[in-house]
C-alpha positions as a Markdown table, in Angstrom:
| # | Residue | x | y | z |
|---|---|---|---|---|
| 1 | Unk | 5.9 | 12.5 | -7.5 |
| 2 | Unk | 3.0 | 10.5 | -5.9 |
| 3 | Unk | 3.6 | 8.0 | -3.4 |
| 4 | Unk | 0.9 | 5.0 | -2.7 |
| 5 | Unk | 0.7 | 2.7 | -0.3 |
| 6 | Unk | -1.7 | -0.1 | -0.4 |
| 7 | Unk | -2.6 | -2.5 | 1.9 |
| 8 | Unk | -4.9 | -5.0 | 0.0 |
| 9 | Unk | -5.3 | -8.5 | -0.6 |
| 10 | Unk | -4.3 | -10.6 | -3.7 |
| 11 | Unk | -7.0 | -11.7 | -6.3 |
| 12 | Unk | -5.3 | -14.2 | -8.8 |
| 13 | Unk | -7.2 | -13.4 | -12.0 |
| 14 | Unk | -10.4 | -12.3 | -10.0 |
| 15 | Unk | -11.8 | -8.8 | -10.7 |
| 16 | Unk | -10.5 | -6.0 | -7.9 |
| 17 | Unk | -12.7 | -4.6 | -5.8 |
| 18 | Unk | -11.4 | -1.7 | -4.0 |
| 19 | Unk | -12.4 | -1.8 | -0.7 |
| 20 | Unk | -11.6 | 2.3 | 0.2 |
| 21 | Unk | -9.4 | 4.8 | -1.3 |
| 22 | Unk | -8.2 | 8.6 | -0.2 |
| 23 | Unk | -6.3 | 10.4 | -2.9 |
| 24 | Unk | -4.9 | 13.8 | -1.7 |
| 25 | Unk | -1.8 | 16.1 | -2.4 |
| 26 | Unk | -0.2 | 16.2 | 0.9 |
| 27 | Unk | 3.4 | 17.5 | 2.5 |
| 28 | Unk | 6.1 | 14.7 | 3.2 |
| 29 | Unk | 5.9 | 15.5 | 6.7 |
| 30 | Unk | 1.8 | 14.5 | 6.5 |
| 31 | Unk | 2.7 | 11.1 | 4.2 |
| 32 | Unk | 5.8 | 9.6 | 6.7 |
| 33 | Unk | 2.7 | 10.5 | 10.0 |
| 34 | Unk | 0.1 | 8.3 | 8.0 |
| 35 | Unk | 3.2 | 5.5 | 7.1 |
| 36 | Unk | 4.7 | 5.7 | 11.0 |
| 37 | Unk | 0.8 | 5.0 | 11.7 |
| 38 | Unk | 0.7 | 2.1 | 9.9 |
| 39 | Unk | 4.2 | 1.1 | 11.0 |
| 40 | Unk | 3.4 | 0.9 | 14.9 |
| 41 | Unk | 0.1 | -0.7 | 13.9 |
| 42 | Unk | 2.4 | -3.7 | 11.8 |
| 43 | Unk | 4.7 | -3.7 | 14.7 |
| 44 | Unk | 1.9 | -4.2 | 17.7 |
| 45 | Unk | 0.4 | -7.0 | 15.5 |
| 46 | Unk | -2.9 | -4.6 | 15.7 |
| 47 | Unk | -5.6 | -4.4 | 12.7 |
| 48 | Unk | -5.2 | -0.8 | 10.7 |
| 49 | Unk | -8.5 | 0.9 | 9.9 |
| 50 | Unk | -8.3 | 3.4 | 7.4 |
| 51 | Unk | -10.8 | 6.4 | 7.3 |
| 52 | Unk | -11.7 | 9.2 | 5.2 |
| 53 | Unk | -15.5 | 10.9 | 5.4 |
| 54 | Unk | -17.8 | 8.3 | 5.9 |
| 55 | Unk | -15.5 | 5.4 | 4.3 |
| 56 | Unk | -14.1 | 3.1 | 7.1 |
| 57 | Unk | -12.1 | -0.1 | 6.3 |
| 58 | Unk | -10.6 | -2.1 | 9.0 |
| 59 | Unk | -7.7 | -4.6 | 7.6 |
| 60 | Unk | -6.5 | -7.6 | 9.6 |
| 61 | Unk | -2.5 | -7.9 | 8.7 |
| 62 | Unk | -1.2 | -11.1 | 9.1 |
| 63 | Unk | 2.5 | -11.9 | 10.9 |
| 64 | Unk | 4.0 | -12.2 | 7.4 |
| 65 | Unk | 2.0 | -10.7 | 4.4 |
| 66 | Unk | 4.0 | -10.0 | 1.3 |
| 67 | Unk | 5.9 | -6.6 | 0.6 |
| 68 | Unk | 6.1 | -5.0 | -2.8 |
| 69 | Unk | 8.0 | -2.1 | -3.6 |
| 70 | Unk | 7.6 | -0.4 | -6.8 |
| 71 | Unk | 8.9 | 2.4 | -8.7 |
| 72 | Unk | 7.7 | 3.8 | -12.0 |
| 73 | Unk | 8.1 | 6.5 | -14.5 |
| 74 | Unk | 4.4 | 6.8 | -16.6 |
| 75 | Unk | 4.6 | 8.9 | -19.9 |
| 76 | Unk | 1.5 | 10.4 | -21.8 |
| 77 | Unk | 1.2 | 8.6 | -25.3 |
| 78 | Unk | 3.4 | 11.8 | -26.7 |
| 79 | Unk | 6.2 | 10.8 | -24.5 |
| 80 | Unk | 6.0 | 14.0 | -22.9 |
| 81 | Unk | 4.6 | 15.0 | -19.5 |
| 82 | Unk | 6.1 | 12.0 | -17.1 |
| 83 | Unk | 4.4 | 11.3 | -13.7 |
| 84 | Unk | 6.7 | 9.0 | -11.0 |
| 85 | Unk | 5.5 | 7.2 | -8.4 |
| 86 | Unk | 6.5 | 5.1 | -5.3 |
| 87 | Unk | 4.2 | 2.3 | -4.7 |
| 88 | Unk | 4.7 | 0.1 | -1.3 |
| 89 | Unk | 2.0 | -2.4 | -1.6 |
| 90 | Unk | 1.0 | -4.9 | 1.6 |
| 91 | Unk | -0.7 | -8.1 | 0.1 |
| 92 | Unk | -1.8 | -11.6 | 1.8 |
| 93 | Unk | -4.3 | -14.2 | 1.0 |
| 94 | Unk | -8.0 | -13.9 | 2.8 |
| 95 | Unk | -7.9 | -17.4 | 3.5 |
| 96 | Unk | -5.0 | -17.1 | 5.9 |
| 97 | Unk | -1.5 | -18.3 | 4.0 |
| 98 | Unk | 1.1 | -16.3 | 4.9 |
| 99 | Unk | 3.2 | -14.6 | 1.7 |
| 100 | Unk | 6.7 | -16.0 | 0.1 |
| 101 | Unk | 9.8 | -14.4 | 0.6 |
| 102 | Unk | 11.8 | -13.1 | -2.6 |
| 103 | Unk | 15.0 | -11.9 | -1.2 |
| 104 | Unk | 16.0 | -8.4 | 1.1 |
| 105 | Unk | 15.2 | -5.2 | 0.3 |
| 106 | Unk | 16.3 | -2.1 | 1.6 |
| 107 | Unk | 15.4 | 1.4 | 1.7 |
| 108 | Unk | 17.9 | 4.4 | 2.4 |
């Protein structure tokens, strides 16, 4: 099982440009440190710079960026070997609006 979390900004039919990426196989333990880091960075209001080697990317989260939470099954064309993954996705427009609500979620 993989689990992603992006914190990007929305391009409407614009190429992506991916501004840093870290892809590792880690313990749970190590993911839910690097998501409570990003939590009590949310929850001061403070920027989140993400690092790995010489990549740095500092990201500016606004008070009320949209929340996307995705899961998915992905099959090789044989239908065999399956691959899930849980995606929680932070997006927001660069030129400052603030992202639409779409009804509660929660997560147990």
């Amino acid at each position: 099982m993989t689990i992603i979390y992006y914190l990007s900004a929305p391009l409407v039919s614009m190429p992506e440009e991916v501004l840093f990426k870290s892809e590792s196989t880690q313990s749970r333990e190590e993911i839910a440190s690097y998501l409570r880091a990003v939590a009590d960075k949310l929850d001061a209001g403070e920027a989140v710079t993400l690092s790995a080697g010489e990549q740095h990317q500092t990201m500016e989260i606004p008070a009320r960026p949209t929340f996307e939470v995705k899961a998915e099954r992905e099959t090789d064309s044989s239908g065999g070997n399956a691959e899930q993954s849980l995606e929680l996705e932070i997006e927001w427009d660069e030129n400052g609006g603030d992202g639409s609500a779409s009804g509660s979620l929660s997560i147990e």
